[in-house]
C-alpha positions in Angstrom: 69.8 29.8 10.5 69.5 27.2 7.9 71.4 28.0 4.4 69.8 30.2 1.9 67.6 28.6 -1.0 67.7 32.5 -2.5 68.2 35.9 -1.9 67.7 39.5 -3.2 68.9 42.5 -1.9 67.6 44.9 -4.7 68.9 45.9 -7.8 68.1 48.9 -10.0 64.4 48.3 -10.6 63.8 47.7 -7.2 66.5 49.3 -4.7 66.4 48.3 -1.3 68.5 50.4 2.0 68.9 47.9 4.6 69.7 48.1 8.0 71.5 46.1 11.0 70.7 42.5 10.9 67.9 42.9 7.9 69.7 41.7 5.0 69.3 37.5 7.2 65.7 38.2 7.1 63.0 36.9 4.5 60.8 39.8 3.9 57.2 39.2 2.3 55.2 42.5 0.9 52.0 42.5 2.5 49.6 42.2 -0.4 47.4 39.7 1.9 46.5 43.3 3.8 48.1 46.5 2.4 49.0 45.5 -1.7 49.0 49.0 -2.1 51.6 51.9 -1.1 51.4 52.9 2.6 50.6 55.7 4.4 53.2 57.1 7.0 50.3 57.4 9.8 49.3 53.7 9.1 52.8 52.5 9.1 54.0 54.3 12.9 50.2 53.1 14.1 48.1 51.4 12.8 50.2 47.5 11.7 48.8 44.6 12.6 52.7 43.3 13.2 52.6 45.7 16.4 51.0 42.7 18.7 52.3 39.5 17.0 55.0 39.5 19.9 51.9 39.4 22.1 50.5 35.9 20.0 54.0 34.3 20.3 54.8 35.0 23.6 51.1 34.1 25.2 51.5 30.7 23.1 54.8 30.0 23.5 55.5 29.1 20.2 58.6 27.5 19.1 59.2 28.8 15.5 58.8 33.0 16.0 59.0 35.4 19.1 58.2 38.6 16.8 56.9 40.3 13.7 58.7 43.2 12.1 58.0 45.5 9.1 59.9 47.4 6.5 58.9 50.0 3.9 60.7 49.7 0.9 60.1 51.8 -1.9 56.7 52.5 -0.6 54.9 49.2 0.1 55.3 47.6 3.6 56.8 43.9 3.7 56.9 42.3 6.9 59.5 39.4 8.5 59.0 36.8 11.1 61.5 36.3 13.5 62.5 32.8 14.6 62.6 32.0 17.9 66.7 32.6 18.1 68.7 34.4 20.8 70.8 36.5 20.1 68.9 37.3 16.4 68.8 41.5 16.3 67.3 43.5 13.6 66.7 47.5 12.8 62.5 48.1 12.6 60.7 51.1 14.0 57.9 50.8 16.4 55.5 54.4 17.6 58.0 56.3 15.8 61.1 54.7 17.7 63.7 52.4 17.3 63.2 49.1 18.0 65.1 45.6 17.3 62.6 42.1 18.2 62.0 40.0 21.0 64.3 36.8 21.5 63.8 34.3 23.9 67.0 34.6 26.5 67.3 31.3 26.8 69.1 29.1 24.5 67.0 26.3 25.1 63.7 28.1 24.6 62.4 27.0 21.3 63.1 23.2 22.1 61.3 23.3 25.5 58.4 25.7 24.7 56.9 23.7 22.1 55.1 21.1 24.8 53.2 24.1 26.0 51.8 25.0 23.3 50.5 21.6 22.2 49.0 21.3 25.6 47.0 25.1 25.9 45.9 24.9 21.8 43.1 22.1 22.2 41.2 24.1 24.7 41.6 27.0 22.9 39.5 25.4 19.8 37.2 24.1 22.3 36.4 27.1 23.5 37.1 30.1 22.0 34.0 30.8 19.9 32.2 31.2 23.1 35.3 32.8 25.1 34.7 35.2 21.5 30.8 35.7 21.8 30.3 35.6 25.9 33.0 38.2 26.6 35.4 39.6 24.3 32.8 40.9 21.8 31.1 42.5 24.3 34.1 44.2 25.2 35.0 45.4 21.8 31.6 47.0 21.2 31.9 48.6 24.3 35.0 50.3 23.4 33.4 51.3 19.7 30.8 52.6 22.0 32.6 55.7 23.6 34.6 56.1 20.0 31.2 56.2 18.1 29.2 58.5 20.9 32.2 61.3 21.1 30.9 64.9 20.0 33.8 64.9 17.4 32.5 68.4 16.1 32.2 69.8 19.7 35.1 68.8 21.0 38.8 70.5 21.3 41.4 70.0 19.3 43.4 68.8 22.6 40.2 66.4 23.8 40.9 64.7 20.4 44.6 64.4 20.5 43.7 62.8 24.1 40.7 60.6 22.4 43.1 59.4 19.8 45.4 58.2 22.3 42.6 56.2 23.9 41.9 54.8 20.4 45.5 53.5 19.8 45.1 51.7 23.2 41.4 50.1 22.1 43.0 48.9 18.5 46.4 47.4 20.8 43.8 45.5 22.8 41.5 44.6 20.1 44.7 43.3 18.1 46.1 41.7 21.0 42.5 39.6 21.2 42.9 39.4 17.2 45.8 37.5 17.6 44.9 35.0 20.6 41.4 34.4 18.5 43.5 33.9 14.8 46.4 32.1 16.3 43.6 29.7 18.1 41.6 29.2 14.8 45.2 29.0 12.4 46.0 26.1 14.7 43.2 24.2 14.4 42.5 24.5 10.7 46.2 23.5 10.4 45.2 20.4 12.5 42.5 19.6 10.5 44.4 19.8 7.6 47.2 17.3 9.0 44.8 14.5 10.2 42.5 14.7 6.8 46.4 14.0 5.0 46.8 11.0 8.3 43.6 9.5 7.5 42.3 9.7 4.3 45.9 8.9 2.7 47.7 10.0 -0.8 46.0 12.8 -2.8 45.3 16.3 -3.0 42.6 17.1 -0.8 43.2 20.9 -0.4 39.8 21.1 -2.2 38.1 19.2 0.4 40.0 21.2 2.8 39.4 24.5 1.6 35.5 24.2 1.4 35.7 22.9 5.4 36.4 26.3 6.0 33.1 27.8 5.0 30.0 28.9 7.7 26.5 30.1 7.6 26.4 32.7 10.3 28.8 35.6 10.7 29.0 39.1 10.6 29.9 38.9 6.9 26.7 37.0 6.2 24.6 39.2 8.2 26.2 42.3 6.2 25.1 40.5 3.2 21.5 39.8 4.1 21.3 43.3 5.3 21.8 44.4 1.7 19.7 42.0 0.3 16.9 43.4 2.3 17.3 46.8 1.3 17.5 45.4 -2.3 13.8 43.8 -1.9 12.6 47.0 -0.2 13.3 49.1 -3.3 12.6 45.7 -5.7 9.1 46.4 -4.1 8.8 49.8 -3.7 7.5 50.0 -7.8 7.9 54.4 -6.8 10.3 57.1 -6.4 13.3 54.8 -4.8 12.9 52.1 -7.1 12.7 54.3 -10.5 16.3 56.0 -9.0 18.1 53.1 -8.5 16.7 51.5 -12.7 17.2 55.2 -14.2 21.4 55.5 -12.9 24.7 53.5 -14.1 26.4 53.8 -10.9 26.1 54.5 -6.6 26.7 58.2 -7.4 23.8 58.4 -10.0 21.3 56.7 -8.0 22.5 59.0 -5.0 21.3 61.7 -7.1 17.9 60.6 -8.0 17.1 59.7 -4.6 17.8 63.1 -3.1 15.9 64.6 -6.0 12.4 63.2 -4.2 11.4 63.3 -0.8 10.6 59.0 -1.1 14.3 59.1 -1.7 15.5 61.9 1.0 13.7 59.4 3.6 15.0 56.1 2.0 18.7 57.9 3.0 18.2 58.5 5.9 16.4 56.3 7.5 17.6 52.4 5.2 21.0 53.3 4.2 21.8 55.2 7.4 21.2 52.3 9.8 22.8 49.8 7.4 25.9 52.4 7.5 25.7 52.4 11.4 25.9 48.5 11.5 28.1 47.6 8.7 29.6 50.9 7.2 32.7 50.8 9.0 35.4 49.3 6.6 36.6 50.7 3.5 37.9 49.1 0.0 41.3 48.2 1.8 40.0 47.8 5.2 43.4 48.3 6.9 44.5 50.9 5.9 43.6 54.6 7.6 43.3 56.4 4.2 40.7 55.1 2.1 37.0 56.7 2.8 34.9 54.0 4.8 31.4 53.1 4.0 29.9 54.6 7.5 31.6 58.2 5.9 30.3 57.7 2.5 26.7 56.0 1.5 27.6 55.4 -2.1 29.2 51.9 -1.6 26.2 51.0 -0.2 23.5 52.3 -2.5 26.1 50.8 -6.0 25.7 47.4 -3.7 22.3 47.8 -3.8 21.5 48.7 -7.5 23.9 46.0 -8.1 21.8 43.4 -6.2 18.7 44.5 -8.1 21.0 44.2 -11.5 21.0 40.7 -11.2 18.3 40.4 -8.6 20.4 38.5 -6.3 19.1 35.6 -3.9 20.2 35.7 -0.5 18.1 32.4 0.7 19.2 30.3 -2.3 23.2 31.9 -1.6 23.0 30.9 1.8 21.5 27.6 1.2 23.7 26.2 -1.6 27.1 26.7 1.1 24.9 25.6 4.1 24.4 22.0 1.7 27.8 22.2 0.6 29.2 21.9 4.1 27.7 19.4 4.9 28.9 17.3 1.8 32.5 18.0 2.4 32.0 17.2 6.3 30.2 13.6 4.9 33.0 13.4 2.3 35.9 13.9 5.0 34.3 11.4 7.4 33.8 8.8 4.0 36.1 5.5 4.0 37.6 6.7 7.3 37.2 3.8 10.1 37.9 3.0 14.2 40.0 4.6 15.7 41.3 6.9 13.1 37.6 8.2 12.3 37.2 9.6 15.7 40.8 11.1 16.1 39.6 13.0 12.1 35.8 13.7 13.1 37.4 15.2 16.8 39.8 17.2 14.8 36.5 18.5 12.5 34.4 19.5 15.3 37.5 21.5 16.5 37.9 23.4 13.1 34.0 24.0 12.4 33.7 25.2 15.7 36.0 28.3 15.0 35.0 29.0 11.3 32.5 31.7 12.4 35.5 33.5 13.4 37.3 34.6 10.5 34.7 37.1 9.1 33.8 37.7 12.7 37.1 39.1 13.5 37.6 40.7 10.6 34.4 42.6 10.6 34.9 44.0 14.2 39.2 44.4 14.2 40.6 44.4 10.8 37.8 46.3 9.8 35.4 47.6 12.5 38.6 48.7 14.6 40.9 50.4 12.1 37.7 52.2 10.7 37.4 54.2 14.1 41.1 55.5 14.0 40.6 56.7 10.8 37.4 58.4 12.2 39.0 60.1 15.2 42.1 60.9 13.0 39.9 62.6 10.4 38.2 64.9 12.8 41.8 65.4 13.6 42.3 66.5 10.1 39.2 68.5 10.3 40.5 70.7 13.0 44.1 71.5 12.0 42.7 72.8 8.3 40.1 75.1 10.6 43.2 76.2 12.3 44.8 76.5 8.9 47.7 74.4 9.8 46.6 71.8 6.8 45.1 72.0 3.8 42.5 68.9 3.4 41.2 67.0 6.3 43.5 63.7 5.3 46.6 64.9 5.0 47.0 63.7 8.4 47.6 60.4 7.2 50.9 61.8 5.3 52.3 62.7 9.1 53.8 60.5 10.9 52.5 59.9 14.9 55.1 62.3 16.5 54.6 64.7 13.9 51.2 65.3 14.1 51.1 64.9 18.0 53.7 68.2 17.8 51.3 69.6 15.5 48.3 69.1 17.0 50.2 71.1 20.3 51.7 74.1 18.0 55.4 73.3 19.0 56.3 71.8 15.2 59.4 73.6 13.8 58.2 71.6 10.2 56.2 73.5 7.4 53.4 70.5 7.2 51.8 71.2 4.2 55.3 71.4 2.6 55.9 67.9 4.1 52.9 66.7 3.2 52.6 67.9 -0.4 55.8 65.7 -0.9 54.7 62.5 0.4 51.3 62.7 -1.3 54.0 63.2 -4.1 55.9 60.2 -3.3 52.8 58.1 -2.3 51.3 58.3 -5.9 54.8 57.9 -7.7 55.0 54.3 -5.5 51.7 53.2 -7.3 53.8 53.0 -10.3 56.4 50.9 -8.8 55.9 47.0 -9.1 56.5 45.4 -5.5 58.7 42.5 -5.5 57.0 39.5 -3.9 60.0 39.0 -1.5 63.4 40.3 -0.6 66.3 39.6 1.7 67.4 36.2 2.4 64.9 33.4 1.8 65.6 29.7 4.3 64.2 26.8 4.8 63.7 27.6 8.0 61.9 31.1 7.0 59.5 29.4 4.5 58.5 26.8 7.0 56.9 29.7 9.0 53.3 28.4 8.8 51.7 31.9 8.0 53.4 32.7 4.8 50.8 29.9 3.6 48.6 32.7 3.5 50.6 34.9 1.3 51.1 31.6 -1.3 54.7 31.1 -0.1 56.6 29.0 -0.9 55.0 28.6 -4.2 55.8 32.3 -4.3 59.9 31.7 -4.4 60.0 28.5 -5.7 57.7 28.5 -8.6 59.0 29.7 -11.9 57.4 31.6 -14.2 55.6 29.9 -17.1 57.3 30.1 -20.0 54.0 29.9 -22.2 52.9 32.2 -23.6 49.5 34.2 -22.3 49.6 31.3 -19.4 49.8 32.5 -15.7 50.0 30.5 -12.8 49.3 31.2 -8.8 47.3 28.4 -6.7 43.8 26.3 -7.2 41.8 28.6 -4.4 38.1 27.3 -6.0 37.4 24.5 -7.9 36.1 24.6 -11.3 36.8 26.0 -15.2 35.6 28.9 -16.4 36.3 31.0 -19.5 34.8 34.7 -19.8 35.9 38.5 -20.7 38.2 39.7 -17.7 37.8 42.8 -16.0 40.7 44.5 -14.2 39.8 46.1 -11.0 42.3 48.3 -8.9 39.6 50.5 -7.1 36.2 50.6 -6.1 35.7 53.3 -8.6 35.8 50.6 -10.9 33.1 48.2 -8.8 30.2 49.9 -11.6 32.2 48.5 -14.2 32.2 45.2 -13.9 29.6 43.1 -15.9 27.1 40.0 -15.0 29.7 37.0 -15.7 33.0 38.8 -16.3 36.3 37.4 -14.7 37.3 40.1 -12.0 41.0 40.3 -12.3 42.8 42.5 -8.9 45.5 42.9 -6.7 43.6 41.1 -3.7 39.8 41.4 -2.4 38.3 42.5 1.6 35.0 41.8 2.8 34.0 45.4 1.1 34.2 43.5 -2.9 31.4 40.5 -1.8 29.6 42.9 -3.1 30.6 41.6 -6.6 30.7 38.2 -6.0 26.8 38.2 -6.5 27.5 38.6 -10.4 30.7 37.5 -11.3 32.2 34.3 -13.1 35.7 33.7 -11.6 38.5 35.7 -10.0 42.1 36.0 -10.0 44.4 38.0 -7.4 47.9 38.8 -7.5 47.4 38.0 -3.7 46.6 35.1 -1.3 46.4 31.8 -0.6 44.1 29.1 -0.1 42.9 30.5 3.5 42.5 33.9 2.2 39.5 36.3 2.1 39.5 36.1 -2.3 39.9 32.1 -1.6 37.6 31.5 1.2 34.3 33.9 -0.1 34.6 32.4 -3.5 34.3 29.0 -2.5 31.5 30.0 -0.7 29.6 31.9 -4.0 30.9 28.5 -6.0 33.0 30.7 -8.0 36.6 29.2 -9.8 39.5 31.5 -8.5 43.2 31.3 -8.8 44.9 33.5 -6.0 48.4 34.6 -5.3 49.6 34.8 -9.4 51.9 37.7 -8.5 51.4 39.3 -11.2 48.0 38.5 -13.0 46.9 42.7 -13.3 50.1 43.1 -14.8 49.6 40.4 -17.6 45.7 40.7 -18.2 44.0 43.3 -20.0 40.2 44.4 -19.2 38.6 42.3 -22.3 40.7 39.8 -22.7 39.1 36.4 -23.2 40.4 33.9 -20.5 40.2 30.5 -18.6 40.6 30.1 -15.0 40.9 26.3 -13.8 40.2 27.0 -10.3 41.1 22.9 -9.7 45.0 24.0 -11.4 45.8 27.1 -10.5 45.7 27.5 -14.4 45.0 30.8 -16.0 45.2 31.2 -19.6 45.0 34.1 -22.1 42.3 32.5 -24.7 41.4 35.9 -27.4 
């Protein structure tokens, strides 16, 4: 291990209990996926760190053999492990104890690194059609049997049984996750390198960033599907239309429409099918315990009467970042020549080829496939409070995955609603707790871990704070300056009040906040970096945003007057 360029090990504001062989570790809070506290079912289940083993070892990759997570003082952080024998550290894994995988052999990291340079081109050249030919197919097969099961008619024990067969389906789907983001990671990296080769001194991360953008996706489609819906009731000129204009928020409209039988039928037929296709994610699409969108129709109907707000133009949306990839693909290929133009426009045709496959995957795995544990463990939930061994449906997600299992079968020797009461207890004190960006022992080495790009590191360690004040700095995600009236956002209960042109100021954004993109000005997140959802989706809307501040919520105030340089990573307190 190289020396350290800084540590912490906690201190009164933010204690920290460490185990065996933690303390060597660099440790990065999850913000990217999980910025807010965790739940105990999510943390035992549900982590996307539970195949990363899987990605290293099928790549053979030199610089990690394992992903690990902590949960310290309520919010998960996560650490890579290099590729190091010998290297042992305490993590849990199903409710067990676990230390990582290390290669035996000493010689491992030095040798394995020609392997992986010889597998990764064909994965780019074919993956988005490995992707669409047979692995989607696959997953929706799988969400097939989950979304068919007679959850109402079945036992409580042919539910403990389906739920096992739903933590297999998410362990495949996140071992494909990780094959498919791994491929696409590599070749956008790739791209990046030869565009720095070729095109000389400068910063072209701008150029780079918007070479990340595509036209067709799931995310797209879930977008357009709105859009229709909005143009339905935009001509409707009755019943449906006069409930969306006559209500401030989803809930209102809601109302209105079941107060007519226009609006009865415009439930269940419109927002019904759109909830079948594209309800299943929530606000924090991780996460088991946040309501999704296929549970609860009033994200959809607010996205709705927000598209008719500012009557929003799908066609001219989809147009403007359809044109504006193919300027940055002419102005990546400009003053490039011979021999070095075809190594850079190779290297492009690579990188476009997989950029379909970030809101692809996210839409059926991060999303689509976390959505139906929640499902099955909800009708879980449902059961054990008509047995009257809980009190509300989700307090499952306060259980850990050996205690429920021993619930579920009668043999607990716990008093579960006691249990529960005090981690709901524990979970909503944690909200008040300010998560550290990082803890433990911070390397070269650990910084050089290519991922941590995506949580803004090392900017994150190295940068200081500015000393200015009303001036806070993160990273230049979208180009361009913009001053307006921010609007801090923590929860979708806030979505309604957000403004045409405001500045939406959060924690970090999921495919289930495009809806607000249609209307806003800029953004700033305490999370990301340039690859990011907040990052990526606003270059795509032509919105400034600065992304992984740290601590932007904390220093903004809803009505604040501000300017975001999206070129700087600038953002400045103005009034």
């Amino acid at each position: 291990m190289s020396e350290p360029v800084k540590t912490f090990f906690g201190d009164e504001s933010f204690p920290v209990e460490w185990e065996d062989g933690q303390k060597e570790l660099l440790w990065v809070h999850d913000d990217l996926h999980i910025p807010n506290p965790i739940s105990p079912m999510y943390a035992d289940i549900g982590g996307w760190w539970l195949k990363c083993d899987y990605m290293f070892r099928r790549f053979g990759t030199p610089f990690a053999s394992d992903w690990i997570h902590k949960v310290i003082n309520g919010y998960v952080y996560t650490a890579a492990i290099p590729a190091t024998p010998g290297l042992s550290a305490e993590t849990t894994e199903y409710g067990a104890r676990y230390t990582p995988r290390v290669p035996v052999d000493a010689d491992y990291a030095g040798s394995i690194g020609g392997y992986l340079g010889w597998t990764l081109p064909t994965y780019a050249a074919n993956f988005l059609d490995w992707w669409r030919d047979r692995l989607v197919p696959e997953i929706t097969t799988n969400f097939a049997r989950l979304d068919t099961f007679d959850h109402e008619a079945a036992e409580l024990v042919d539910l403990a049984i389906l739920l096992e067969d739903a933590i297999d389906v998410h362990d495949r789907h996140w071992a494909i996750h990780w094959v498919l983001n791994f491929s696409q990671f590599s070749s956008t990296m790739n791209l990046n390198a030869v565009i720095a080769e070729t095109k000389g001194e400068g910063d072209h991360s701008a150029l780079m960033g918007r070479l990340q953008s595509s036209t067709e996706n799931r995310n797209w489609d879930s977008i357009e599907a709105l859009y229709k819906l909005k143009e339905a009731v935009k001509a409707d000129g009755g019943p449906v239309a006069e409930a969306f204009s006559s209500a401030r928020d989803g809930a209102g409209v809601i109302a209105n429409l079941q107060a007519s039988e226009e609006g009865r039928t415009f439930l269940a037929k419109e927002v019904d099918a759109y909830q079948a296709d594209y309800g299943y994610k929530s606000m924090w699409a991780h996460e088991f315990a946040y309501t999704t969108w296929r549970e609860d129709p009033t994200p959809v109907v607010d996205a709705i009467r927000g598209y008719l707000e500012v009557d929003y133009d799908y066609p001219a949306e989809i147009d403007a970042v359809a044109k504006d990839l193919e300027a940055a693909k002419a102005q990546c290929l400009d003053g490039v020549e011979g021999e070095q133009l075809e190594k850079l426009r190779a290297a492009l045709e690579l990188s476009l080829r997989m950029n379909p496959l970030t809101p692809d995957h996210h839409f059926y795995i991060d999303q689509g496939t976390n959505a139906r544990v929640r499902l099955v463990l909800m009708a879980i939930g449902r059961k054990l409070v008509e047995a009257g061994r809980l009190s509300e449906p989700d307090d499952v997600m306060f259980l850990k995955y050996n205690e429920l299992r021993v619930l579920m079968a009668g043999s607990n020797g716990f008093d579960a609603e006691e249990l529960v009461g005090d981690r709901r207890d524990a979970h909503e004190e944690a909200f008040e707790v300010r998560p550290r960006d990082w803890v433990g022992t911070a390397t070269e080495e650990a910084l050089a871990f290519p991922y941590l790009s995506l949580w803004a590191f090392p900017e994150k360690v190295t940068r200081e704070p500015s000393d200015v004040e009303g001036q806070v700095l993160g990273l230049p995600a979208s180009t361009g300056v913009v001053e307006g009236t921010a609007r801090v956002v923590l929860s979708p209960e806030q979505f309604s009040q957000v403004e045409r042109d405001e500045i939406v100021v959060c924690r970090m954004t999921s495919p289930a906040w495009v809806v607000l993109f249609t209307k806003i000005s800029g953004l700033v997140t305490d999370a990301g970096g340039m690859a990011s959802h907040p990052a990526v989706v606003s270059r795509e809307f032509g919105i400034p945003a600065v992304v992984g501040t740290s601590d932007a919520t904390r220093r903004i105030q809803t009505g604040d007057r501000v300017r975001v340089n999206g070129g700087t990573g600038m953002v400045e307190v103005i009034g």
